[in-house]
C-alpha positions, 0 to 999 in steps of 0.5 A: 466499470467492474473488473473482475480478478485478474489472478496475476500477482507480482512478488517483491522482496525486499520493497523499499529496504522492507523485510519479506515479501509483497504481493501485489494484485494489480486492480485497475491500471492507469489507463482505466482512470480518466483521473491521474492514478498511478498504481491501485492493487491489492497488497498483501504482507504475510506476518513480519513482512514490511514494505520501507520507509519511501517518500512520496513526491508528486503523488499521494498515497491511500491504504485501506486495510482489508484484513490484518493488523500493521504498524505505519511509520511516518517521519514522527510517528508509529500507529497501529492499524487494523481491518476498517483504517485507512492511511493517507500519506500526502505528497513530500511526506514519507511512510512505511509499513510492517505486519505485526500480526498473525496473518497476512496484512491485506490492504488497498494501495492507490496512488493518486497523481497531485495537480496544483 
């Protein structure tokens, strides 16, 4: 299956207590997975902006960063990441996001449901 752009973006200011703005391009919906996925967009962050600390239950949740550079916060730790890394927060733990670069942070989002 390929899908093309859809062009239409949401803008959220403020996400999870986070600064600025998000942009968010849905990619696929949850009706087009046979697996369980809630969310998969392409998330944008202009420099400064950040998406909060939040906590996952029930669910996993992938970035894969496009372009940028950004600082993820979990419940012990700040790393830096860059275009090519990807970031995986399981179900119970929390993280957060903030764009410390120069130029829009570009990631992939994709929140898969956990089945045990």
């Amino acid at each position: 299956m390929i899908v093309r752009s859809k062009g239409i973006q949401t803008v959220r200011k403020n996400l999870f207590g986070g600064k600025g703005e998000t942009q968010i391009e849905p990619i696929f919906t949850s009706d087009e997975f046979k697996a369980s996925v809630r969310f998969c967009a392409r998330v944008t962050l202009s420099p400064g902006s950040s998406i909060g600390l939040h906590q996952h239950t029930g669910e996993d949740e992938l970035y894969f960063i496009i372009a940028g550079s950004a600082v993820v916060s979990d419940e012990e730790s700040k790393i830096s990441v860059t275009q090519g890394d990807s970031v995986l927060t399981r179900s119970e733990e929390s993280h957060s996001i903030e764009n410390t670069g120069s130029s829009d942070l570009v990631l992939i989002a994709v929140i898969p449901q956990v089945h045990k």
